[in-house]
C-alpha positions in Angstrom: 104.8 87.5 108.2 107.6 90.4 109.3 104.8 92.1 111.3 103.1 88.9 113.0 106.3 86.7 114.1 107.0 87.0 117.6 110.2 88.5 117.8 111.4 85.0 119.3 110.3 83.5 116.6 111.5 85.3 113.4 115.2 83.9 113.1 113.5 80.3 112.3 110.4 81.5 110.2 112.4 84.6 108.5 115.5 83.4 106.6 112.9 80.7 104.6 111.5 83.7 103.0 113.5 86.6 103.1 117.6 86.3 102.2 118.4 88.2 105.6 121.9 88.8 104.4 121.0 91.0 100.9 118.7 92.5 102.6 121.0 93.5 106.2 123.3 94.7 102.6 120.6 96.4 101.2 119.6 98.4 104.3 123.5 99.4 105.0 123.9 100.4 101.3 121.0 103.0 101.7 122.3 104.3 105.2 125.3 104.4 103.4 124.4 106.3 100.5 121.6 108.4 102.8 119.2 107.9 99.6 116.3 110.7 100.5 113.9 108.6 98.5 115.3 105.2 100.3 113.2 102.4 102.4 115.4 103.3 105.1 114.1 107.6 104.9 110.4 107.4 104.1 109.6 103.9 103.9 107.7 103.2 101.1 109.5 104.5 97.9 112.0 103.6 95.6 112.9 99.7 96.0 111.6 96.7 95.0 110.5 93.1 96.5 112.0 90.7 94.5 111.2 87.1 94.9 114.3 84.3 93.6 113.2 81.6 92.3 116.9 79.8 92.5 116.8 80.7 96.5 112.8 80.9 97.0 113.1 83.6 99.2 112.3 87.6 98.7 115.6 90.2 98.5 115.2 94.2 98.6 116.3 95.8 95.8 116.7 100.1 95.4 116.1 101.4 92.4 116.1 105.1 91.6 118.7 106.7 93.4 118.7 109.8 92.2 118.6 111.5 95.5 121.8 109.5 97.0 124.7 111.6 98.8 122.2 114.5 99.2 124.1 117.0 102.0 120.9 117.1 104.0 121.0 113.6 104.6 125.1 113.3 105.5 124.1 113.0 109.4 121.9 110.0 109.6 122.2 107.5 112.5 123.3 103.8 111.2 119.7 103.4 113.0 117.8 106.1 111.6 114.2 105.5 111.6 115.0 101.6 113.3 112.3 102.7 116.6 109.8 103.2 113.9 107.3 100.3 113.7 106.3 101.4 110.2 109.8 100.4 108.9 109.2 96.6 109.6 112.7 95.7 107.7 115.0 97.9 110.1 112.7 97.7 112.8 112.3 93.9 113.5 115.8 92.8 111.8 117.7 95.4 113.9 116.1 93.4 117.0 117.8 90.7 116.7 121.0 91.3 118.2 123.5 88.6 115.9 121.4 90.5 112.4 121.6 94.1 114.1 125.5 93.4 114.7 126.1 92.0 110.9 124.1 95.0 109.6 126.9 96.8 111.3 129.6 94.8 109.5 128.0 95.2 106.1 128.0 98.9 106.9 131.5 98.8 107.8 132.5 97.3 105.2 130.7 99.9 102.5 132.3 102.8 104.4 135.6 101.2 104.5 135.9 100.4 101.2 133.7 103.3 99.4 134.6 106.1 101.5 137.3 105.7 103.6 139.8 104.6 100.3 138.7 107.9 98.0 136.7 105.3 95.9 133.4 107.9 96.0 135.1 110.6 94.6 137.0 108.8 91.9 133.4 107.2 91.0 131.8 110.4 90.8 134.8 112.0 88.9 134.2 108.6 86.1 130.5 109.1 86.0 130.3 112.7 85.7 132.4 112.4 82.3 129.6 110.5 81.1 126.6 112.0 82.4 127.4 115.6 81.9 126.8 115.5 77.7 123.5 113.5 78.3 122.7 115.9 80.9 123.4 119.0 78.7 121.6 118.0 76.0 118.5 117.7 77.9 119.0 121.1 79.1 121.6 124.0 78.4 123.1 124.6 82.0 123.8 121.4 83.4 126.1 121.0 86.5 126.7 117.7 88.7 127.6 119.0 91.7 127.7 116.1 94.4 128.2 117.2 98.1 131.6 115.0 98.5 133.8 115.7 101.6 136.9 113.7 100.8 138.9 114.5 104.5 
């Protein structure tokens, strides 16, 4: 249904299947994050399609993000990969101009309060207390050592 609605078409047919705003969420989250094994990066990995019975539509959901906040990833474009047909949720949602501009809220909004407040690295300095003695008794020299830029 993503691939074969006309363009014109999709805002009628779209939001009776799909909750457009979790997903527009979902897809700033992983920008956000720059997940390496995200929808948004190769398409295919790491998220689920889960379908609500108390809505009746679909949402996204990520799981596995091991690979978020990964320096590699720090310069992707709130578009990245958005040309590619192959990415059908970025590609066709971005389209449509009123979705593509409350995409850009959502991811606004993340940056704004995650980032831009020092939330990330008071996060990461909460988890780490707890994941560092799981992490060492898997194996002996453990480090976290996230790629956080606070200014």
């Amino acid at each position: 249904m993503l691939n074969s609605t006309p363009l014109s078409e999709l805002p009628q047919v779209l939001p009776n299947v799909l909750d457009i705003d979790r997903t527009l969420w979902f897809l700033a989250s992983e920008i956000a994050w720059t997940d390496e094994d995200s929808y948004v990066h190769k398409g295919k990995m790491d998220y689920y399609v889960y379908y609500e019975p108390e809505s009746g539509r679909m949402v996204p959901m990520e799981y596995d993000g091991n690979s978020v906040l990964l320096g590699q990833n720090s310069n992707w474009s709130p578009f990245y990969n958005a040309n590619k047909v192959n990415y059908p949720l970025l590609n066709r949602l971005l389209a449509m101009p009123h979705w593509r501009q409350r995409y850009l809220a959502h991811l606004r909004t993340i940056l704004q309060e995650r980032w831009l407040r020092g939330n990330v690295p008071l996060c990461w300095t909460t988890i780490s207390r707890k994941l560092l003695p799981m992490c060492k008794r898997i194996q002996r020299s453990c480090t976290l050592t996230p790629n956080l830029k606070t200014k």
